[in-house]
N, C-alpha and C positions, 0 to 999 in steps of 0.2 A: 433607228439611227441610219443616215444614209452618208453618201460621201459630204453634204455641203456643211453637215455639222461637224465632219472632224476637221474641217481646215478653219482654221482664223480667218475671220473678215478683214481684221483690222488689230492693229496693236504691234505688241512688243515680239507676243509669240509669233506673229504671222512671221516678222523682217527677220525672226532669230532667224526662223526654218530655210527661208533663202536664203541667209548668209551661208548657214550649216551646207545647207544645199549647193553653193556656188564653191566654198572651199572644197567638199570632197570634190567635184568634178572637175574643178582646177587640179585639185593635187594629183588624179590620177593621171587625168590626161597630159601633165609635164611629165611623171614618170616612163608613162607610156609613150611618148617624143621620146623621150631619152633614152629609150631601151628598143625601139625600131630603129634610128636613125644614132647617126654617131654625133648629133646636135649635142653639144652642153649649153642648156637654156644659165643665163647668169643667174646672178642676186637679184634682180631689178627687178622678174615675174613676180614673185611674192610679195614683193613692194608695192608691184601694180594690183594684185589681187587685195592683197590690206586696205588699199585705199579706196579702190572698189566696194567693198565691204563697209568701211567708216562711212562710204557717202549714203549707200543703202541705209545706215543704220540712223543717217542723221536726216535722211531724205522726207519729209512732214508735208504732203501735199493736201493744197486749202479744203477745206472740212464746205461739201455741198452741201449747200441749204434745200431743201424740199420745199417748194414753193405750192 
């Protein structure tokens, strides 16, 4: 077994793991802004990251034909 079998090609699980993937690195890095710098990030990042998130999960790009 090498690395190209444990990652998804395609599907549900591949989009889960980059959302998963995109939330923690968002969530740390606003904490981290907020804890070096005296910035309070609003309500509106997380808003922006949710919807981020729903376009990845609804994002369906056309299926290449093998010619």
């Amino acid at each position: 077994m090498d690395k190209k079998d444990l990652w998804p090609k395609e599907g549900k699980l591949k989009k889960g793991l980059i959302i998963l993937a995109i939330v923690i690195v968002s969530a740390l890095a606003m904490v981290l802004i907020e804890e070096q710098t005296t910035v309070k990030l609003s309500k509106r990042v997380p808003l922006v990251i949710a919807f981020a998130c729903i376009a990845i999960w609804l994002y369906n790009p056309a299926k290449k034909e093998k010619a």
